[in-house]
C-alpha positions, 0 to 999 in steps of 0.5 A: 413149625420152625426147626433148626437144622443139623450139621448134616442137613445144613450140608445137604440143604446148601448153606444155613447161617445160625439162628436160622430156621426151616419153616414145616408147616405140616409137622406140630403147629407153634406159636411165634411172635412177631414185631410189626411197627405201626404208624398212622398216616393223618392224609389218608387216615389209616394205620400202616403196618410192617413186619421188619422180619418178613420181607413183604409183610406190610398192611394198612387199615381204618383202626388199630383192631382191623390193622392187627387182624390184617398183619396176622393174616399176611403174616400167615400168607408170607408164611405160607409162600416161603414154605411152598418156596423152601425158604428159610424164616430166620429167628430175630429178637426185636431190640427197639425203636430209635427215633433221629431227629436232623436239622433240615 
């Protein structure tokens, strides 16, 4: 569960910014979406996946259906390692993709 901390627990925990939230996966289970940009990859024929939000959350699959079973999975795993570390997961709002183009 992600719970935001109160004045007194941002004191006693260290510093902790604003929309920042504690992850306690032993208390009621929620449901958070994540944003996960996806990309093919023509040479070596497979989807690669990142999740911006989650440092270290990136995978790579044969289609679209196996590559969505595979972020779910290492998103849970990234979860997972910054609850047995105390880590924060902080709340970011995905605002969108831009595309630049440069003259070469």
């Amino acid at each position: 569960m992600l719970t935001s901390l109160s004045g007194s627990q941002q004191k006693a925990s260290g510093t902790v910014f604003p929309g920042v939230y504690l992850l306690d996966m032993e208390k009621q289970r929620i449901n958070r979406t994540f944003t996960a940009y996806v990309e093919y990859d023509p040479e070596v024929g497979l989807y690669t996946g990142s999740v911006p939000s989650l440092p270290g959350a990136h995978t790579q699959a044969a289609s679209l259906d196996e590559l969505q079973q595979n972020l779910r999975e290492i998103i849970e795993l990234v979860l997972e390692e910054r609850h047995d570390h105390a880590e924060t997961v902080s709340a970011c709002q995905f605002v969108g993709i831009q595309q630049v183009a440069i003259d070469l």
